[in-house]
Structure formats: structure tokens, C-alpha cells
N, C-alpha and C positions, 0 to 999 in steps of 0.2 A: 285246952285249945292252945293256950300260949305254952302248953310245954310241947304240945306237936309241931307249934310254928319255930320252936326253939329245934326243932331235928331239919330244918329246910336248910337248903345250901344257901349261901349268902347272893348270889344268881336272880333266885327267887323273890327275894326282898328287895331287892333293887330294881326289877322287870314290876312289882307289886307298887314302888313308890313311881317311875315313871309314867304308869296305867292312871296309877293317883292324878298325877300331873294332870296329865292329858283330861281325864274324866269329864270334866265340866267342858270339854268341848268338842266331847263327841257325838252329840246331835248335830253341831254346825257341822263336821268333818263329814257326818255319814250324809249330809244333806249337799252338797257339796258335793263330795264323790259320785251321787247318786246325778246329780246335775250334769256332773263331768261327764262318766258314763251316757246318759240319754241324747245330751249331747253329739258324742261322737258316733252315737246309733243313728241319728237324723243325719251328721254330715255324711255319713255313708250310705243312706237312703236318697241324697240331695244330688249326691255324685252318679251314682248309679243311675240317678232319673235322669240329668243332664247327659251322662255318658247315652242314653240310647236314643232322647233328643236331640243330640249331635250327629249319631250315627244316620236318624232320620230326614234330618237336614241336611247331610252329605248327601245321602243314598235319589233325599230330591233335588239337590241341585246339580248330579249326575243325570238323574234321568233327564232333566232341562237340559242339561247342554247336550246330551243324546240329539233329543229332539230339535233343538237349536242348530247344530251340524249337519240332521237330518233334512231340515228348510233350507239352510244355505245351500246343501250340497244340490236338493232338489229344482231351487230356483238357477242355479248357475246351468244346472243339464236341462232347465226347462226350453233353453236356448233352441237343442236341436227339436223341439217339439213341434214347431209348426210345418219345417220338414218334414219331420215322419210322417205328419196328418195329409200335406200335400199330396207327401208320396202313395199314400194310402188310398187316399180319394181319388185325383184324378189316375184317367189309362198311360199316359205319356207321361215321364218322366223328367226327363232334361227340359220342357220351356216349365216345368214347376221348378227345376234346381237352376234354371238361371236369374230368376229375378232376385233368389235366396242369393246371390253370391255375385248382385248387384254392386258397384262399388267397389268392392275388394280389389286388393292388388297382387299381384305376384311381381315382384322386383318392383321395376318403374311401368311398367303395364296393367292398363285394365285389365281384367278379365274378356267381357265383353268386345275388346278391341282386338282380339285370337281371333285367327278363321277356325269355321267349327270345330274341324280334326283338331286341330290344337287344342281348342277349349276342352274338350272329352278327355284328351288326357289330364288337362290341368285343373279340371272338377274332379277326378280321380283323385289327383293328387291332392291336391287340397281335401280331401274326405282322410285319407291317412296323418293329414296334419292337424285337422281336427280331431282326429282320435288320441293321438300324442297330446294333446292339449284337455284333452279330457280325463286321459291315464294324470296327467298332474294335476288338475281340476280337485279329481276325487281320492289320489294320494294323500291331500291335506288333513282328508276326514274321517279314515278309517275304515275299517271292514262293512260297514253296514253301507258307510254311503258312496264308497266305493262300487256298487251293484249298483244304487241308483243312476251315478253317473253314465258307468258303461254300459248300462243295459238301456240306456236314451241310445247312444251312442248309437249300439251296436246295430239295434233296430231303424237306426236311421240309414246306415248301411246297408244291412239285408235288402230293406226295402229299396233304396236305391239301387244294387247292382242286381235285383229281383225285374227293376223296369227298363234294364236297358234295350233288352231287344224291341218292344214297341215305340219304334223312333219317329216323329214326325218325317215331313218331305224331306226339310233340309238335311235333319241328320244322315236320311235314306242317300240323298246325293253324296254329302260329304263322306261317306262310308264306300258309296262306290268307288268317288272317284279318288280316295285314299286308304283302300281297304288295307293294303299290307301295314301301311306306315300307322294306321290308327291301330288296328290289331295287334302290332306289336307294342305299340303308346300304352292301350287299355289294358293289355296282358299285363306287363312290368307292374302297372301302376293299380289291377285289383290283385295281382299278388301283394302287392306290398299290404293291402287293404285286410287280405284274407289272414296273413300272417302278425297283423295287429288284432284282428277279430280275435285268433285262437290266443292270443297272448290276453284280451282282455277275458276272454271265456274263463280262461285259470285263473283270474284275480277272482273272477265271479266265484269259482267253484272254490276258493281258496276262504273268500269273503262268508261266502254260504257254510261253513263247513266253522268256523270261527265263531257265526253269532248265528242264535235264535230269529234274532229281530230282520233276516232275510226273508221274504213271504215273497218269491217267486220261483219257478224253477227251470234250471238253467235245460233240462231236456224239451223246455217247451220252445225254448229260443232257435228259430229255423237258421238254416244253415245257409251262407251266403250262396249268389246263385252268380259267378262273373262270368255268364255265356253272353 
């Protein structure tokens, strides 16, 4: 034996006394290593579990603010809601849109202080200014609730230049005895209306067409009627 150890390279004897060395404390080493190792198998089981309870805390506090945007956006357009219901229920039109539009000013003038023809164009107009105000409204909050706003809107519209023709007495006088001048007031002013409508239509179908989360459809929305 020691004349076969006597043929090893001196390498060998030396790699054989450092193993010596170490020996007596290679239980602690492999115990140790083995701790090392399990160790960084648990922080990388610890990570992976946080990484997808992060991902699921993200993913629900997206949908919260979804839905958060969705109520704001819903209560700001709930505005025009009790117009649309007005317009809906009663036959005549205009003494349901004037109480709505009570108050208001245009410059330094009531509303209410117009003689009729005048007021017919300037409920008109004021319908266009509310649409503008609605296109920024639901700009704030994105594709989803961008439909919700203009499609109050839109509906509040339809329905109103849907009732113009069954007018009470007065409007019937003030129509006779200002037919050209109102006729051309009410033309300008439901074109300006119709050309807001189609502008909101494309956000609709723009908004629809972007997110799942649209559940209405824009073919079922009637087409304004400004006769």
C-alpha cells in the first residue's frame, strides 16, 4: 500500500492532507449547506407566492377603481335622468323642459324672462351645451364610462327633439306668429344638436369596440327626430 502511495503525484498527497483538515467538520458543512440550499428553495417559493398576491391585489384594486369611475361617471350623467324620465312620460315637451332649466342663465338673462321663440332656440342651445359638457364629463373616465355618460345624454336629446312637434297653446301661438324666425332659430340650433349626437355616437362605438365592459348597443339608440 505505501509503495502504491509512494507512485502518486505529490497533488494527491496534498488534496489527501487538506480533505484530512477539513474532515472533522464536514457534518457541520454538509448541515449548513443543506440549510443554505432549503433555504433559498423557501425564499423562492415566498417570492413567487407574494409575486402572484401582488399581481391579485393589483388586478383587485383595478377592478375597484373600474367600478369607482363607473359610479362617478354614472352619478355625474345621472343629472340628465329626470329629463329623460319627464320626456318620456309626459305628451308635451317643453312645459316638462322648462321647469328643468328653471334658474339658469344665459349671459345676464333668465331663461324664463325670453319670449317663447326665443326661449325654443335657447333650450336648443343650451341642449348642445350640455352635450359639450358631458363629452368632458365622461372624457375623464375612459372608454367604459364614456358610453355611460353619452348615452344619458344622447337619450335625453332623442327624446326631447322627438317631442317637439306636440306643443302646448302658447308654443302653437308663438310658432305662428314667429314661424320663419323660430324655424330658422330651431334648424341652426338641432343641427348643431344632431352633429354633437353623431360625434357622441363614434365615442360610443369607438368606447364599445375598446372594452368588453359596454353592455348596450349603439343600433338600438333611435335616431334624433329635429322635425
Amino acid at each position: 500500500m505505501n509503495r502504491f502511495a509512494a507512485t502518486l503525484p505529490p497533488w494527491v498527497n496534498v488534496f489527501d492532507a487538506i480533505v484530512g483538515i477539513f474532515q472533522p467538520f464536514l457534518p457541520v458543512m454538509g448541515t449548513v449547506i443543506g440549510a443554505l440550499i432549503g433555504g433559498l428553495i423557501s425564499m423562492l417559493v415566498t417570492r413567487r407566492t407574494l409575486t402572484e398576491q401582488t399581481a391579485r391585489e393589483e388586478r383587485a384594486a383595478e377592478r375597484e377603481a373600474v367600478a369607482a369611475r363607473r359610479r362617478d361617471a354614472e352619478a355625474k350623467a345621472a343629472r340628465f335622468d329626470p329629463l329623460t324620465k319627464r320626456l318620456i312620460d309626459h305628451e308635451h315637451a317643453w312645459p316638462i323642459v322648462l321647469p328643468y332649466l328653471t334658474g339658469r342663465t344665459d349671459g345676464d338673462m333668465q331663461i324664463d324672462s325670453f319670449s317663447p321663440s326665443t326661449r325654443l332656440a335657447n333650450i336648443s342651445r343650451l341642449l348642445v351645451r350640455d352635450i359639450k359638457e358631458t363629452e368632458l364629463i365622461a372624457s375623464e373616465f375612459g372608454d367604459v364610462e364614456i358610453s355611460v355618460a353619452c348615452l344619458a345624454v344622447r337619450r335625453a336629446v332623442v327624446d326631447l327633439l322627438s317631442q317637439v312637434a306636440p306643443t302646448p297653446a302658447e308654443w302653437d301661438k308663438a310658432v305662428r306668429e314667429n314661424q320663419a324666425k323660430v324655424s330658422d332659430q330651431f334648424s341652426t340650433a338641432s343641427s348643431a344638436v344632431s352633429r354633437k349626437i353623431e360625434n357622441l355616437q363614434l365615442q360610443i362605438v369607438i368606447a364599445k369596440r375598446r372594452s368588453t365592459e359596454v353592455n348596450f348597443s349603439v343600433e338600438d339608440i333611435a335616431e334624433p327626430n329635429a322635425n
